[in-house]
C-alpha positions, 0 to 999 in steps of 0.5 A: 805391435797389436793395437791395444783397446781398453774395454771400460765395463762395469759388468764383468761378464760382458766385459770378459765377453768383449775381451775374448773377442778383440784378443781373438781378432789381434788386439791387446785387451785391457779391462776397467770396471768403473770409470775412476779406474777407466780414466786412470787406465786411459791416461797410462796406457794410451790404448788405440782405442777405448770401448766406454759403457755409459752407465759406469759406477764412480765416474759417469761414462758421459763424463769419462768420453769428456775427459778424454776427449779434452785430453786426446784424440783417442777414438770411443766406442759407447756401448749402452743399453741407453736406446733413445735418440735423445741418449745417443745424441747425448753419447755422441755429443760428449765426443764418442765416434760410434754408439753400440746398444746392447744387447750386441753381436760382439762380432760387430762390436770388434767390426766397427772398431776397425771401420773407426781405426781405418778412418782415423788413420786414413785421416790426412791433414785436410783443410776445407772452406765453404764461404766463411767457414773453414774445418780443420779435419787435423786439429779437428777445429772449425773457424767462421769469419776466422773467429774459433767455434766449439764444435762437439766430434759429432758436430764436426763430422756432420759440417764436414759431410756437409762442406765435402757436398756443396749445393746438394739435397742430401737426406737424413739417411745419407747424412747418417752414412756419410758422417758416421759410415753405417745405418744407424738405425732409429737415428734419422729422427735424431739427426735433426737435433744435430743439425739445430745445435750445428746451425746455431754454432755457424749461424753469423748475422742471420746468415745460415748455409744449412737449409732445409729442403722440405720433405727431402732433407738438407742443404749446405749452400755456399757460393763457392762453386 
């Protein structure tokens, strides 16, 4: 059975453009043009994967990706002409795997999407502790001093690049590769936003594994070693 992505886009050219060219590659294709009808679709037909514009009409895209994401694990593609740092920041907080910003090469679109299905299904159930924290990679769920600890789908990835690296500098550039598996670009300014709001999620008494390694990058200490 192909798998299904549901392409959630208000302009209907871009949209059918999309289409075209997942159905080329094997997919099933299904198409929404505000996020009201997207949300609905979603729910009925529990697609393999969802392409999210953020600026939909009815529903925001912002809001749909959190819907979702409270309700499954379904992997999100945003595809906006929303460019700054702040706005993906924004995109990939609300619980999406990957941000696409038009205008794009529809080829790559259909290209991240399997890089994102080959990680969601290479995901086995892994459990990982670094001192006292542990990350769930299954249930997608963080503990610190065994007490639950909300953490956004970006968040999550990011503390397990750094738990999977213990005691090592690792630069902007590698946390974006290692977390998200390609070279998001102009995002290596933005990654320190992530990892404040991820600091501020860990922090336990003032005692903070993520150090900044001034003019290289960042460091998750652990004694475990």
């Amino acid at each position: 059975m192909n798998d299904i992505v549901l392409i959630v886009e208000d302009n209907k050219r871009i949209a059918n453009w999309v289409k075209v060219y997942f159905e080329r590659a094997g997919f099933t294709a299904e198409v929404a043009h505000d996020g009201r009808s997207g949300l609905s679709m979603a729910r009925r037909l529990l697609p393999d994967l969802v392409i999210l514009d953020l600026n939909l009409p009815r529903l925001d895209g912002v809001e749909v990706c959190r819907i979702l994401r409270g309700e499954s694990d379904v992997p999100i593609i945003m595809l906006t002409a929303r460019e700054t740092p702040a706005e993906r920041i924004i995109g990939l907080d609300s619980g999406a795997d990957d941000y696409i910003i038009k205008p794009f090469d529809p080829d790559e679109v259909v290209a991240r999407a399997n890089a994102v299905l080959r990680r969601v299904r290479d995901r086995v159930q892994q459990v990982l502790t670094r001192g006292a924290i542990t990350l769930n990679e299954t249930t997608r769920s963080v503990t610190v001093d065994a007490e639950p600890v909300p953490v956004t789908q970006a968040q999550l990835a990011l503390l397990s690049t750094f738990m999977r690296h213990p005691n090592q500098v690792l630069t902007r550039y590698q946390l974006i590769y290692l977390t998200f598996g390609y070279d998001f670009e102009g995002y290596e300014r933005a990654i320190d936003s992530q990892v404040a709001r991820l600091r501020k999620k860990i922090d336990r008494g003032g005692h903070q594994p993520i150090r900044t390694v001034y003019g290289a990058g960042y460091k998750f200490v652990t004694e475990d070693r």
